[in-house]
N, C-alpha and C positions, 0 to 999 in steps of 0.2 A: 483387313480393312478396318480403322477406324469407327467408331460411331461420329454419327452428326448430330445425336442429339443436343439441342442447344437448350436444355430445362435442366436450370441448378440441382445436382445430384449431394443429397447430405452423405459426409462424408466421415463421421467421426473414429472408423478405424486409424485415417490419416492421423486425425487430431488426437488419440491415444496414444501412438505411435512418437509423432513429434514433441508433443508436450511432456513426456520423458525427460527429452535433450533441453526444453527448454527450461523448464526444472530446476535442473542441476545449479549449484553455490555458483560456476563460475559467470552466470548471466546475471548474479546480484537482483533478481527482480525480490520484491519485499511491498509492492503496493497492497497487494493480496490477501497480505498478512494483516497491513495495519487497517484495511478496511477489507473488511472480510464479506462475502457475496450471500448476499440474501436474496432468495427468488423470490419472485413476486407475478402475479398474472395479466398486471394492467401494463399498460405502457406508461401510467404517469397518475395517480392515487396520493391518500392521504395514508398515516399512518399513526400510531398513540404513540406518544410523547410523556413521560412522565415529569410534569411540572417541577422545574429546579427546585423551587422555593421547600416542597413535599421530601426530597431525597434524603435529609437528614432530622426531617422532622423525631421526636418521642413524644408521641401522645400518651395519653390514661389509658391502663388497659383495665385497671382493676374496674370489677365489676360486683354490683350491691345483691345482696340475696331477691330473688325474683327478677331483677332485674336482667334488662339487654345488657348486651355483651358494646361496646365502642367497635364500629367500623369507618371504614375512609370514607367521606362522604365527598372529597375531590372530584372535578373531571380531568379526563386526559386532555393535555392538550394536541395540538397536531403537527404533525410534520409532513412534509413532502418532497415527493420526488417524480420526478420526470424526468425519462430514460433517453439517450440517443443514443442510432447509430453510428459505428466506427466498425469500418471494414479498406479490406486490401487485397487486391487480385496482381497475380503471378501468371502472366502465359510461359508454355512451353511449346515452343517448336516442334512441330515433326520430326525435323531435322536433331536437332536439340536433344528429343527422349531418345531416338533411337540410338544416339553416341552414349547418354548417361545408361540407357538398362542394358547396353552391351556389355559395360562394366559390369553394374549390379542391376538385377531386376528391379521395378519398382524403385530406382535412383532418385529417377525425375519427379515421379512423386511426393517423395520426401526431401528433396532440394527446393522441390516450388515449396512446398507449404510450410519447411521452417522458414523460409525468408519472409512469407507474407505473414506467420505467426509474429516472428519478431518483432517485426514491424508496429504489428499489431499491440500487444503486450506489452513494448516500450513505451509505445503514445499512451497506453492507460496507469503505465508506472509515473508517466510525467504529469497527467494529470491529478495522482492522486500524490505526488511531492509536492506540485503546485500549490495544492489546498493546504498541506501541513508545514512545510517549512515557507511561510509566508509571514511578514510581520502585520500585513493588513487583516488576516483572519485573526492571529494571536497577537498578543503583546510580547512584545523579544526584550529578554531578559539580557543585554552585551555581560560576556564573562568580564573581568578585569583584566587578564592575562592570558593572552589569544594559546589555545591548545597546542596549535606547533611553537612555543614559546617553550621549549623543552626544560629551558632551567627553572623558570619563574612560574609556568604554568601551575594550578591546583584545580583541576578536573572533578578528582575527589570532594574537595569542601564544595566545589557549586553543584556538581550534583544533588549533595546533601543539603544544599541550598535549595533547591527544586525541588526536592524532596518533599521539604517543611512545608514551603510553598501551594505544591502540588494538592498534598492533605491538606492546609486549611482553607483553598479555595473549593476542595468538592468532598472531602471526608475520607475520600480513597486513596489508597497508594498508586503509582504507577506501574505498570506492569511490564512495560517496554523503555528500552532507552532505543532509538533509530539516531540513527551517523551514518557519515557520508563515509565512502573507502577510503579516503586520503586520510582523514580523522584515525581511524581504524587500525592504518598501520604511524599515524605520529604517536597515539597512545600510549602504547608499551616504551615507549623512550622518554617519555615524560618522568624528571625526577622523583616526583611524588609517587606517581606510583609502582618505578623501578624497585623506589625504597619499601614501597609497602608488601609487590610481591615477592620479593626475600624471605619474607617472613611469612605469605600464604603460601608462596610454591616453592617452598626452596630446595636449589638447585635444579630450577625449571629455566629453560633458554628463553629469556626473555622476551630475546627479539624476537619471537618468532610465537607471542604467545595469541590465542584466538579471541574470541566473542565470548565465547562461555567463561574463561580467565579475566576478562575485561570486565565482565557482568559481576564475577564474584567480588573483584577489587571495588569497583564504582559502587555497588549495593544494590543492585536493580535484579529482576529475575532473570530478564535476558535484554541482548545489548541485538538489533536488526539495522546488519551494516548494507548499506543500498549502494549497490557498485554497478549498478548500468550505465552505461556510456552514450553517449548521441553523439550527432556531428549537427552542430548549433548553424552554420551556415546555408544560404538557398543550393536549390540544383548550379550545378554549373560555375562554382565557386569553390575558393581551394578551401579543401576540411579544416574547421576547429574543431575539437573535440571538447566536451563539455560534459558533466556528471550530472546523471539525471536529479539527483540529491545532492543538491548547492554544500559545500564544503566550509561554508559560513555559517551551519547552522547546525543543532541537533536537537532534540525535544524528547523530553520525557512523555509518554503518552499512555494512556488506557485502551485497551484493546477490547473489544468485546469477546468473549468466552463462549459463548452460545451461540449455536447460530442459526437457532429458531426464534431466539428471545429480542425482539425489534426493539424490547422497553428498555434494553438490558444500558445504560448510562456507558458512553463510550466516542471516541473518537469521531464513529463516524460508520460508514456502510457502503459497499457496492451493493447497485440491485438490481439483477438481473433480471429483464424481461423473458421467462420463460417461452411464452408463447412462441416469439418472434426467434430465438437462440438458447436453446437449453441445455446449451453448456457454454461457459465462457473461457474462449470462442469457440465459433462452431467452424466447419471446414466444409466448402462445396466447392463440387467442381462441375464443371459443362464444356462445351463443345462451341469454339466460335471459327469457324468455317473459313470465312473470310481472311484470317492470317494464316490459319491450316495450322490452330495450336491448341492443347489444350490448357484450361485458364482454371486455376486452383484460388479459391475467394477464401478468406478468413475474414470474420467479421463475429463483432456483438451487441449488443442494444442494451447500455447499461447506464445508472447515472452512479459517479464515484460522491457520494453525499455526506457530508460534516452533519451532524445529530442538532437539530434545533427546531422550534415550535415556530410557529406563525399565527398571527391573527388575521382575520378577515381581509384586510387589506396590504396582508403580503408583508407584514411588519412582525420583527423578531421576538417573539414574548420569554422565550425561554432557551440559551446557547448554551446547549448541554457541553458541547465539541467543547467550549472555549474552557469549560474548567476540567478537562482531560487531557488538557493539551500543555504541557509550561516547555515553552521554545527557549531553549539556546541564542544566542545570537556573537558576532564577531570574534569566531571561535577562531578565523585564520586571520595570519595578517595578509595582508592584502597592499 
């Protein structure tokens, strides 16, 4: 018989189990990466900010016999965030489990919770492309010769355009380049740098070359190709299919490195409210009676947040994000 308990049971063997599969290169998820999960205890707090203006200051350090030593006399400024929930329940039929654990035991449980993880994961991959391939947050740079422009295309020279860029607007190199999948596989056939890697990998199959080959041609450490998929249209409407990372754009970006260091100058942050979800996501399941199924929930409580300061009245004193970020823009034709 069944339990009826109807009190959400946390579930994270599930969620260990499934996040495996979801993992894997061919789901293309990469939000993760470019903002990376900081926990946090509150649902919605301030945070220190390190004043743009300070990042590349060189004060005096020299110090006089007897004399103090120079230190920062700056304050932090602040930042904020405030977290929401985002969750997704999966029933499964009586009828249902008992067909899937005939096959394999414990089927149904891992059919319900990668779908509501997906789900799940997807929507916070779109939120967190939303915020970086956008021309309203960044300034978009239009290449001159759209990357599937195979003969005329130079990928190369605007990279290194972004490049220059990228350093003299924040003093730092970029540590990522992120592309859409469709970018990813027009690249390798772009003349410029067919011809260039001849001479880095030669007699290496062109066609067929990766991210890490792409990265060493372009000059970036590493190249984060975003190949999730959605279906852009409502319920009950025939599928479009739509790339969660718009194929009009790509952006060189700064990743944060630490991921204790909140001051650390970078793109941006997920941040996880532990209390409420202490792992992103969590996985519960319960007992609802009434359809005779059991309901497998993924959910998290997180804000995906771009790095910038604010003053008292909710006005932006300091956008760290905006000089981490140098956007791409009209890279396909369209």
């Amino acid at each position: 018989m069944r339990s009826a308990n109807t009190n959400a049971i946390y579930r994270p063997d599930l969620g260990i189990a499934v996040m495996e599969h979801i993992e894997t290169p061919t789901m293309g998820l990469i939000g993760l990466q470019v903002m990376p999960i900081y926990e946090v205890n509150d649902q919605s707090a301030t945070f220190p900010v390190i004043p743009k203006e300070v990042l590349l200051k060189l004060p005096d350090t020299a110090r006089s016999a007897r004399g103090h030593y120079n230190r920062s006399d700056w304050k932090y400024e602040e930042g904020l965030y405030a977290t929401k929930e985002n969750g997704w329940e999966e029933p499964i039929d009586d009828s249902e489990a008992a067909k899937l654990n005939r096959r394999v035991p414990g089927l149904a449980d891992t059919i319900a919770t990668k779908r509501a993880m997906t789900i799940i994961l997807k929507s916070q991959e779109k939120r967190v492309s939303d915020k970086i391939f956008n021309a309203s947050n960044f300034t978009a740079h239009a290449v001159t010769n759209e990357w599937d422009d195979l003969t005329n295309a130079t990928p190369i020279a605007d990279v290194l355009a972004g490049k220059i860029a990228f350093r003299a607007a924040s003093g730092m190199d970029p540590n990522a380049l992120i592309i859409s999948w469709a970018t990813a596989q027009q690249l390798p056939n772009v003349a410029e740098i067919k011809d260039r890697i001849k001479y880095t990998y030669p007699g290496i199959d062109i066609a067929n070359i990766g991210p890490v080959e792409l990265a060493r041609v372009l000059g970036v450490p590493r190249i984060l190709v975003g190949g999730a998929v959605y279906d852009s249209t409502g319920k009950n409407i025939a599928s479009t299919l739509a790339d969660v990372w718009d194929n009009e754009y790509a952006a060189l970006v700064r990743i944060a490195q630490d991921a204790n260091d909140v001051q650390e100058p970078c793109v941006g942050r997920t941040f996880l409210w532990t209390e409420d979800s202490p792992q992103n996501p969590i996985v519960e399941t319960y007992r609802d009676e009434g359809i005779r199924s059991d309901v497998y929930r993924v959910r998290h409580n997180t804000d995906e947040c771009l790095l910038k300061s604010f003053d008292k009245d909710g006005n932006v004193v300091s956008n760290i994000s905006a000089a981490c970020v140098y956007l791409f823009s009209n890279i396909t034709t369209k």
